[in-house]
C-alpha positions in Angstrom: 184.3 61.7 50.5 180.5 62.6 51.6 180.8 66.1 53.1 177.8 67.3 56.1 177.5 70.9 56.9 176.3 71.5 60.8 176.0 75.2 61.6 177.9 76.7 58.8 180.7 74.5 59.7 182.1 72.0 57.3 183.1 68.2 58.9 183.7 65.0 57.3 182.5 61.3 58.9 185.9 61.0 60.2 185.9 63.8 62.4 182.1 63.7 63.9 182.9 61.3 66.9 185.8 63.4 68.1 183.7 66.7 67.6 180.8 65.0 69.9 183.5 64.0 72.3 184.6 68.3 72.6 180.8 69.0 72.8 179.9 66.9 76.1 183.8 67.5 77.5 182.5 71.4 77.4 179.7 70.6 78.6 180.9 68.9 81.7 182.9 71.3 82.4 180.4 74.1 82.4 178.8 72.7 85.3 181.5 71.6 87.3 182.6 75.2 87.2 178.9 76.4 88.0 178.6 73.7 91.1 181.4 75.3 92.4 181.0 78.7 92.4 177.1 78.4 93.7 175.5 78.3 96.8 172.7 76.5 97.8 169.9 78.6 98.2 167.2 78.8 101.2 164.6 76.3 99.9 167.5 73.4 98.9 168.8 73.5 102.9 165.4 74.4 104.3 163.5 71.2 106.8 160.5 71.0 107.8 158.4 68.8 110.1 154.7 68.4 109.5 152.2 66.1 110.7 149.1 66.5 111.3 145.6 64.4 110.4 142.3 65.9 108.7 143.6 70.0 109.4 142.7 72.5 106.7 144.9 73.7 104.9 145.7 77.2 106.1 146.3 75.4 109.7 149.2 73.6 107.3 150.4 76.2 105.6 150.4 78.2 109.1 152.5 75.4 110.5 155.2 75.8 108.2 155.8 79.4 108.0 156.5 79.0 111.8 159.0 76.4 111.5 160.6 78.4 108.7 161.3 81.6 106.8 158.7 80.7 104.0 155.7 83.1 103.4 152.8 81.7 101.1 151.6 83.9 98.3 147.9 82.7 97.0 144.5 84.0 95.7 142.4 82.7 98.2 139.0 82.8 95.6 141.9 80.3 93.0 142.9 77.9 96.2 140.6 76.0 98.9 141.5 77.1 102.2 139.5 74.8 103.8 140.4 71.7 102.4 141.3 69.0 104.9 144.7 67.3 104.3 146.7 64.3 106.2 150.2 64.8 105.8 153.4 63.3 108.0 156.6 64.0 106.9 159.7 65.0 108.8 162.8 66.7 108.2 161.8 67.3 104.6 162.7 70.2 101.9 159.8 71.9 101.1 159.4 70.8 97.5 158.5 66.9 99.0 156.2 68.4 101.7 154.6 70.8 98.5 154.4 68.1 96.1 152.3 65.6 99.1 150.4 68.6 99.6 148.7 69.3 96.8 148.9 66.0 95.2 145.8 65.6 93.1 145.0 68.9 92.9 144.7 71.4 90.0 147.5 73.7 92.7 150.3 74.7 90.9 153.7 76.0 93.3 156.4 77.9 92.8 159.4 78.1 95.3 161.2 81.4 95.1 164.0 81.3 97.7 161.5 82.4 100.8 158.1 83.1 99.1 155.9 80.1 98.0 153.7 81.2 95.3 150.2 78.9 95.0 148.0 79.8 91.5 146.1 77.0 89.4 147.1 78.4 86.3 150.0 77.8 84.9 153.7 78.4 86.0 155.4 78.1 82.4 155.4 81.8 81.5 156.3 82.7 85.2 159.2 80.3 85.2 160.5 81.5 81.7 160.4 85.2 82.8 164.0 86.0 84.2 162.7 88.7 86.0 159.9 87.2 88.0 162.3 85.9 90.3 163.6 89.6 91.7 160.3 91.1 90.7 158.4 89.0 93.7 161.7 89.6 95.9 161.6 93.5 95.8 158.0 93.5 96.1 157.5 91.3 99.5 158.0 92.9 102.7 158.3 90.7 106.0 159.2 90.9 109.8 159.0 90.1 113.5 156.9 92.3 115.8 158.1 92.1 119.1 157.0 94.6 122.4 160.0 95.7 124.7 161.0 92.9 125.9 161.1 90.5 122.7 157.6 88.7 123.5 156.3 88.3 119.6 152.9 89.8 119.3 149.9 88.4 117.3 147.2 90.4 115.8 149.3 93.3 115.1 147.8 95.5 112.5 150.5 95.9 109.4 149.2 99.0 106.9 150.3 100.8 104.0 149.8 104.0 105.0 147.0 106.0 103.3 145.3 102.6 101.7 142.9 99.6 102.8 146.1 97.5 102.2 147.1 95.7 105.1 147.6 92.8 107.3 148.1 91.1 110.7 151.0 89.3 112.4 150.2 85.3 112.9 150.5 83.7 116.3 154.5 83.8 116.3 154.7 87.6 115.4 155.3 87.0 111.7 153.8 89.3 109.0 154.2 89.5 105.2 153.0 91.9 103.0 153.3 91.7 99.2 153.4 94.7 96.0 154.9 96.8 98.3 156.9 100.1 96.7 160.2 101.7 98.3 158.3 104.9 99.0 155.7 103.5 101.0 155.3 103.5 105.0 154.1 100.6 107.0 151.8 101.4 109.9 152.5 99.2 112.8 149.5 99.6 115.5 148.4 97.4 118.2 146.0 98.4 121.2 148.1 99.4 124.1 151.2 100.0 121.9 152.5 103.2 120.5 151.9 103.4 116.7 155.0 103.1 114.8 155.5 104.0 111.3 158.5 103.2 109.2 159.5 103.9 105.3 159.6 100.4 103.4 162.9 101.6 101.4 165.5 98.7 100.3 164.0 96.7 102.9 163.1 93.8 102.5 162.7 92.1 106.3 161.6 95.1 108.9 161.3 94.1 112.5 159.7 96.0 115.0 159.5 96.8 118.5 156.7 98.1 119.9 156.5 100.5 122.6 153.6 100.3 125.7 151.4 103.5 125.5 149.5 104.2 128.7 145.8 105.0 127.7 143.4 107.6 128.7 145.8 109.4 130.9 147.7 111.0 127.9 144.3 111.9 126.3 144.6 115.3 124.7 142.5 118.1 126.3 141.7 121.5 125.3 142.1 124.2 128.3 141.4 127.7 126.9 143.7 128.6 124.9 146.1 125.9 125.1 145.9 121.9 126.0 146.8 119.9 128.9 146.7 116.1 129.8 143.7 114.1 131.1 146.0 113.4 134.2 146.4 116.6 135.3 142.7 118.3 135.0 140.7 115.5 135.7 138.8 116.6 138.7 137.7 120.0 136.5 137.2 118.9 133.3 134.6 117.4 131.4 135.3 116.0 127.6 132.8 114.6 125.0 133.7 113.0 121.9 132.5 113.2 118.5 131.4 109.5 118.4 129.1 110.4 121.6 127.7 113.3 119.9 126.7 111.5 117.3 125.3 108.1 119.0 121.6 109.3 119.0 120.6 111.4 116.1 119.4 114.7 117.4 119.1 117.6 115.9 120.8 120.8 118.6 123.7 120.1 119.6 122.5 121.3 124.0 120.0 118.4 123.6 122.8 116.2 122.8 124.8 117.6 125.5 122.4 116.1 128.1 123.3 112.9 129.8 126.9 113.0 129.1 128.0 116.0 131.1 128.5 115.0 134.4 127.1 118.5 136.4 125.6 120.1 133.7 121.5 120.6 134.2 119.9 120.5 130.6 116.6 122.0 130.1 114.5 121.9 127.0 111.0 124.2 127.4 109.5 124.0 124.0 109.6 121.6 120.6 108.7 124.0 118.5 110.9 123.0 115.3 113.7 126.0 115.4 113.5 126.8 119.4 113.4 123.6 120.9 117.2 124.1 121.9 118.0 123.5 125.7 118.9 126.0 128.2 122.1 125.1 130.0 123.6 125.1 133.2 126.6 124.4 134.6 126.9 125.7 138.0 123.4 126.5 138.6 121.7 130.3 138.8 125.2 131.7 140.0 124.9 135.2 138.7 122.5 137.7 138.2 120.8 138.0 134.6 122.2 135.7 132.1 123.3 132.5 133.8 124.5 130.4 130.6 128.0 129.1 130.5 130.5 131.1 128.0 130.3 129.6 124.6 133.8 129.4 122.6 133.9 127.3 119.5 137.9 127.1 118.1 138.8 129.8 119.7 136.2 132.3 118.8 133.2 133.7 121.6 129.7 134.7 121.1 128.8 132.1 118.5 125.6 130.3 118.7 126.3 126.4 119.5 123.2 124.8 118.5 124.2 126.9 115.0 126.9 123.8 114.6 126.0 120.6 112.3 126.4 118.0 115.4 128.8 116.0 112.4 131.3 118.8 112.3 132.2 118.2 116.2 135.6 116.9 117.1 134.2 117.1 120.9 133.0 119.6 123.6 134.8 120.2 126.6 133.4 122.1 129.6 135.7 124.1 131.8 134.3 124.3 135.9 136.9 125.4 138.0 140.3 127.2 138.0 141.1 126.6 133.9 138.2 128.8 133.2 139.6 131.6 134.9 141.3 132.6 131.7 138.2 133.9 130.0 138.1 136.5 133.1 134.2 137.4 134.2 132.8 135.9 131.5 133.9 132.8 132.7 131.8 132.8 135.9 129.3 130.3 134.8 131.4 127.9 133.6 132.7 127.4 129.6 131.8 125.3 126.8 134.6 124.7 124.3 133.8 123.2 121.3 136.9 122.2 119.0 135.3 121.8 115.3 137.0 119.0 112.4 140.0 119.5 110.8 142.2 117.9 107.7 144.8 115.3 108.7 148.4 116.0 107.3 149.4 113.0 105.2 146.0 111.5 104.1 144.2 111.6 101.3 141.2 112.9 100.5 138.1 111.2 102.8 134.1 111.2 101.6 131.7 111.2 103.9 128.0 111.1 103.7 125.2 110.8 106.4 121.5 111.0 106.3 119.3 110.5 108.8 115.4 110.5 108.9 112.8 110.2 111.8 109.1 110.4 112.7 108.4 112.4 115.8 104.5 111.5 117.2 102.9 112.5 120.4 103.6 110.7 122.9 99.9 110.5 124.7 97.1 113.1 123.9 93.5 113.6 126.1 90.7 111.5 125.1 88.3 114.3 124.5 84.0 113.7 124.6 81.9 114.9 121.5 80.0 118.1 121.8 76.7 115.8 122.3 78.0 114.0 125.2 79.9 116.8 126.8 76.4 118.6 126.7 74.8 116.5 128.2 77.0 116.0 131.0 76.8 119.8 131.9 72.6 119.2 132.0 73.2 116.3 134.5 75.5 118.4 136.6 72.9 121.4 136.8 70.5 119.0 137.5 71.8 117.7 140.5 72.5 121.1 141.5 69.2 122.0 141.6 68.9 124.4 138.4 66.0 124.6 136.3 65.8 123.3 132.6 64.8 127.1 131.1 67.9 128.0 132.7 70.4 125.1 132.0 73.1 126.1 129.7 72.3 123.1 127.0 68.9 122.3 126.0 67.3 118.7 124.9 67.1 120.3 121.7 71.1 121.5 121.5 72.0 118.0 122.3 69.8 116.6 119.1 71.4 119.7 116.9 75.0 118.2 118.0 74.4 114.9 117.6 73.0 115.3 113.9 76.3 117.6 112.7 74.3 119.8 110.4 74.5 122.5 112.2 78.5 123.0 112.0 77.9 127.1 112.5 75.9 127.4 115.2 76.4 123.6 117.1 80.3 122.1 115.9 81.1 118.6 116.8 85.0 119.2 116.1 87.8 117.2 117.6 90.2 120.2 118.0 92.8 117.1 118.2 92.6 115.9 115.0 92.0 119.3 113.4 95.0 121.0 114.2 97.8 117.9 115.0 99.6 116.0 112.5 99.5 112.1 113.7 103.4 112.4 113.2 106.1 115.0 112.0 109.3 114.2 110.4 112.9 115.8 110.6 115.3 115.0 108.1 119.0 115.6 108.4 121.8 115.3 105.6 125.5 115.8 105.9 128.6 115.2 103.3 132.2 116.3 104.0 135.8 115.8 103.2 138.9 116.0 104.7 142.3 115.1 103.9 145.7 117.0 103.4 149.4 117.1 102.2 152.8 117.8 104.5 152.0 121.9 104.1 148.0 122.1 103.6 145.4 120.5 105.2 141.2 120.9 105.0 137.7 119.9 106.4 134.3 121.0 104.7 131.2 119.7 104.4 127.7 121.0 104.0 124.7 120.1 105.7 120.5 120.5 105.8 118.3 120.0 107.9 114.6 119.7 108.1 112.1 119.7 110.6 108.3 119.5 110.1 105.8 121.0 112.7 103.5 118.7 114.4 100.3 121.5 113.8 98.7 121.3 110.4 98.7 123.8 108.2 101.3 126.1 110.3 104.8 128.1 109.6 106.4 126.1 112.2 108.6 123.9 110.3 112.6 124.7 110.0 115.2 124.4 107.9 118.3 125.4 108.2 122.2 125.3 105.6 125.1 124.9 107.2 128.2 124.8 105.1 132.0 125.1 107.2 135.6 124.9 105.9 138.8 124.6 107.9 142.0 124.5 106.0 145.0 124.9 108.0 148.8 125.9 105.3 151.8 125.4 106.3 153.4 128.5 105.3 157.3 127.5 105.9 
């Protein structure tokens, strides 16, 4: 009798039908066991109701993640966005409403349990990988953002922190944000909400509740040597910011000062490059001899404030009343404390850079005669004053000797004008820091220039000045 060999395993012709007949019993079995020890996952019991007529597709997609649990995961330079679709379908699984979707496209999907991946290359070597499944699952972080009294609120703004990576909650209150790591912290802020920030973990859904923050009134303030709240010293007072500084690029920080210190009288009596700062004044000529308000920058009196790059400013507060009396005396005109930049614990490390150039021209100068005309201006005036021509003070001849210009020695034509101004002077201003820090250390330096050309030609008017500054703050224990 013919002998076959299938698998190392020796069968004769009689015996193939019943070993077939084992093979597909087994198999039967196999899934009736799996059936029953399964559960049907999200996307198998899942409905969804869309229908809608010429809506782009992100309206679509938007639609269903708030009738469901499903978060779609796409390359929005791979898929169209903006395509228009028709689509009406009701109480559907996802995979019809999918497949109706993108029929006709070159859009590849992949269901996996909550997350909808979207790609147009191919899903074979996704959908082989084992892992890919669990990979996507651990990597995907999602939520509800609620206030205090369960109200979902869009346009909440979802960070890792320390990164650019980020997102915002859709109209129900819904985020989801993908390649997340268990160390990292989400950064919930919202305006008029207290930021929140919370360790991703094991988590893989993280609602929130956000808290109302009142604004302005808790503003941070320094008061000599310690702070106190907007609230309570508002009528004495007076902050600027570091972004006000900065809005108009001037070069001393008093000239900057003026117009945003309610009270204070600024006066500037020269623009000589170097000593154009402004004299101050906060409650007026109060004293005798010196009437200038007491200067402290972090802590430290009797440093020069215009010596400060206007870029290393956190902000200048100006003490009037009672919360100066700690400085004693010195205190009688008023103070000016000026708190300078510091690191930030946690962050890393910042860049900045800032230049700035300007032309500075005046603004209207005299129209001045030549020497010709004005000389014969003076021999009309002595005319009709009666004086004789031997004794006017310009001659007929003079006037000639002027007009001609070859006589520069003894007769100048000179515009004294264009001699000795510029038509325009320049000032130039660079700046670069950093700033960052870890849990125990944190710093702020930078180094700056500038440059100011006077308007006089040919003068030693023009200033430059270095600045270079460090703070670094350590945490001992």
């Amino acid at each position: 009798m013919e002998k076959k060999i299938i698998q190392g395993i020796k069968f004769y012709p009689c015996l193939k039908n019943l070993w077939m007949k084992l093979k597909v019993i087994t198999l039967l079995f196999v899934i009736g066991i799996t059936n029953v020890f399964s559960t049907p996952s999200y996307s198998q019991l899942a409905r969804v109701d869309v229908k809608t007529e010429n809506a782009r597709l992100e309206t679509v997609m938007d639609m269903i993640e708030s009738q469901s649990e499903f978060y779609f995961i796409c390359n929005q330079k791979q898929i169209d966005l903006d395509r228009l679709v028709s689509i009406n379908l009701e109480n559907k699984p996802i995979d019809k409403i999918l497949a109706e979707l993108f029929s006709g496209t070159d859009v590849n999907y992949l269901v996996l349990n909550r997350q909808i991946l979207l790609t147009t290359h191919s899903l074979d070597p996704l959908i082989k990988d084992s892992g890919f499944k669990n990979e996507i699952q651990e990597n995907v972080v999602s939520g509800l953002v609620t206030d205090n009294h369960g109200v979902p609120l869009p346009g909440v703004t979802v960070v890792l922190r320390g990164t650019t990576t980020g997102t915002q909650t859709n109209p129900d209150g819904k985020y989801s944000l993908s390649d997340v790591n268990p160390d990292d912290i989400l950064v919930f802020s919202f305006v008029g909400m207290a930021r929140q920030e919370i360790r991703v973990g094991d988590q893989t859904v993280i609602n929130v509740i956000m808290q109302a923050e009142a604004i302005g009134l808790d503003e941070v303030i320094a008061i000599g040597y310690g702070t106190q709240t907007r609230a309570n010293v508002i009528g004495s007072v007076t902050s600027v910011r570091s972004e006000d500084l900065t809005a108009a690029p001037v070069s001393r920080v008093s000239n900057m000062l003026a117009g945003r210190l309610p009270g204070g009288i600024f006066m500037q009596q020269s623009g000589q490059p170097g000593n154009d700062q402004a004299t101050i004044r906060v409650r007026g000529n109060a004293t005798l001899g010196n009437n200038s308000p007491l200067i402290v920058i972090d802590g430290i009196t009797g440093r020069d404030l215009n010596s400060l790059h206007p870029d290393d400013i956190e902000s200048v507060t100006v003490l009037k009343d009672a919360s100066a009396a700690i400085y004693g005396a010195r205190a009688a005109n008023g103070v000016l404390l000026i708190t300078t930049k510091r690191g930030a614990v946690d962050t890393p490390a910042t860049f900045t850079y800032g230049f700035y150039e300007g032309f500075l021209s005046p603004t209207m100068l005299p129209e001045m005669a030549d020497a010709a005309t004005y000389a014969q201006m003076i021999r009309e005036n002595q005319s009709y004053r009666g004086v004789d021509e031997s004794n006017m003070m310009f001659s007929l001849d003079d006037i000639e000797k002027y007009k001609s210009g070859n006589y520069p020695w003894t007769h100048p034509n000179t515009n004294w004008f264009d001699a000795a101004l510029r038509d325009y002077s320049s000032t130039r201003h660079h700046n670069m820091s950093v700033s960052g820090g870890t849990e125990n250390v944190s710093y702020y330096g930078s180094f700056g220039t500038q440059m100011d050309d006077g308007i006089f030609v040919n003068n030693n008017t023009s200033y430059n000045r270095y600045n270079l500054k460090a703070n670094v703050d350590v945490r001992i224990n």
